[in-house]
PAZAPA-4460 file (N, C-alpha, C; in steps of 0.05 Angstrom, whole numbers, plus 32768, in hexadecimal, padded with zeros to 4 digits):
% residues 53
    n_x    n_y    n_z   ca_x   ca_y   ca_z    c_x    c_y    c_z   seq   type   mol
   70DC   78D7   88C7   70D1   78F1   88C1   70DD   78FB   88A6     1      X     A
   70D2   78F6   8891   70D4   78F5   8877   70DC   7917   8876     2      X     A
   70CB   7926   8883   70CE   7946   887B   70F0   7950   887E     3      X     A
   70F6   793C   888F   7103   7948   8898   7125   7948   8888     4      X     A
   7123   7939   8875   713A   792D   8864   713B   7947   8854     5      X     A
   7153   794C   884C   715C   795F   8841   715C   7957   8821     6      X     A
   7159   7947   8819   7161   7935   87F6   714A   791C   87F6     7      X     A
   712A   7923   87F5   711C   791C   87F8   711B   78FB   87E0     8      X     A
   711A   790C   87C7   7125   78F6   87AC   7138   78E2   87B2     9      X     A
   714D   78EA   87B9   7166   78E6   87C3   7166   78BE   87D8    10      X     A
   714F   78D1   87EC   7142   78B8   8803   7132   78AA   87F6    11      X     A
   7125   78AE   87EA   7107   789E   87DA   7111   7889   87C1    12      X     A
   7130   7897   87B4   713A   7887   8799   714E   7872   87AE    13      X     A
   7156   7878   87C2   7166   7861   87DE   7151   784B   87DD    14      X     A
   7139   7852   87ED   7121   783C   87F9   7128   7834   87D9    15      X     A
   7118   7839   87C2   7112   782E   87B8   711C   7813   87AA    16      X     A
   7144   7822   87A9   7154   780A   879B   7157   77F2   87BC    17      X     A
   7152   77F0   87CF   715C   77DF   87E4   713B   77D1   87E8    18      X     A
   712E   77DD   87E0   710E   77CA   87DC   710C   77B0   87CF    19      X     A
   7102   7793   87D7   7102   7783   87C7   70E7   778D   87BB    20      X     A
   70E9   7784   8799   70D3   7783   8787   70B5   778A   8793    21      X     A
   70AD   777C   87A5   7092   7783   87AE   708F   7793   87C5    22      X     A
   70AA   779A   87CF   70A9   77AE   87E8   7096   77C4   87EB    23      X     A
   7093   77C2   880B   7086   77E0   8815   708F   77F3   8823    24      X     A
   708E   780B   8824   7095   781D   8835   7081   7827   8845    25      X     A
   7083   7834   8855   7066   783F   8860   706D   7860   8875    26      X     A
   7066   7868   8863   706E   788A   886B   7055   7899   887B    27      X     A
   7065   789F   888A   704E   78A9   889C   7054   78C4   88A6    28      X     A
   704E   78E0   88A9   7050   78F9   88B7   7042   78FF   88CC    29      X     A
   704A   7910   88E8   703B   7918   88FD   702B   792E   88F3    30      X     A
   7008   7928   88ED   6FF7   7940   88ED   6FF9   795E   88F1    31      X     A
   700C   795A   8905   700B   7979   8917   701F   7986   8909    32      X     A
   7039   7974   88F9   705A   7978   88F6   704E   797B   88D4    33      X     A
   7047   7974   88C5   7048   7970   88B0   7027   797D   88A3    34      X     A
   701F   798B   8893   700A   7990   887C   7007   7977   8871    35      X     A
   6FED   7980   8865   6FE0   795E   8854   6FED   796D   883A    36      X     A
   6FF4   7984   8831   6FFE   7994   8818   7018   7985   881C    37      X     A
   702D   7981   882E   7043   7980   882C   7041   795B   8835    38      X     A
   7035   794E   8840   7038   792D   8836   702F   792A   881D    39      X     A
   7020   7942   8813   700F   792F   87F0   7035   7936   87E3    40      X     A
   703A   7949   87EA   705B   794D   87D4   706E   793B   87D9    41      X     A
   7071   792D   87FA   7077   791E   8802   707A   78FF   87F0    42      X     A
   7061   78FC   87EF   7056   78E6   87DE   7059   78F1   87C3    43      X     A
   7055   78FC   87B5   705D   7906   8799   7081   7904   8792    44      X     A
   7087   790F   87A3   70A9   7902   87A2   70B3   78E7   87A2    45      X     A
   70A3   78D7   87B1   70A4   78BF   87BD   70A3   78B7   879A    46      X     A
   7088   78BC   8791   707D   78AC   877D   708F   78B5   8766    47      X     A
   70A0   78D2   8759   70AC   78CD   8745   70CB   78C4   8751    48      X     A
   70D1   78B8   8767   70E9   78AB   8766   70E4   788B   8767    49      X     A
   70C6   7885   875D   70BC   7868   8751   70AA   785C   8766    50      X     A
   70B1   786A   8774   7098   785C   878C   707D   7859   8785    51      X     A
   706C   7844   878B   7050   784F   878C   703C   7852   87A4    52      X     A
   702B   7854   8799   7013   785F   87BF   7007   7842   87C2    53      X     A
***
């Protein structure tokens, strides 16, 4: 539960350096727990700490 991390960048620049080269992650939120406003920022964090979709 991604929301729930306090140092969102923080988690996302972690995955990213322990990823081999073609790695995936796969992030997922509970509908009910989470806004589609707050997974798109979710994912927007994700993506400027190098991740892509």
């Amino acid at each position: 539960m991604v929301h729930e991390v306090s140092d969102q960048t923080g988690f996302f620049r972690e995955i990213k350096s322990i990823l081999k080269p073609d790695g995936k992650v796969f992030v997922i939120e509970p509908k009910f727990h989470v806004s589609k406003n707050d997974f798109e920022e979710t994912l927007k964090v994700a993506q400027e700490a190098g991740l892509k979709p």
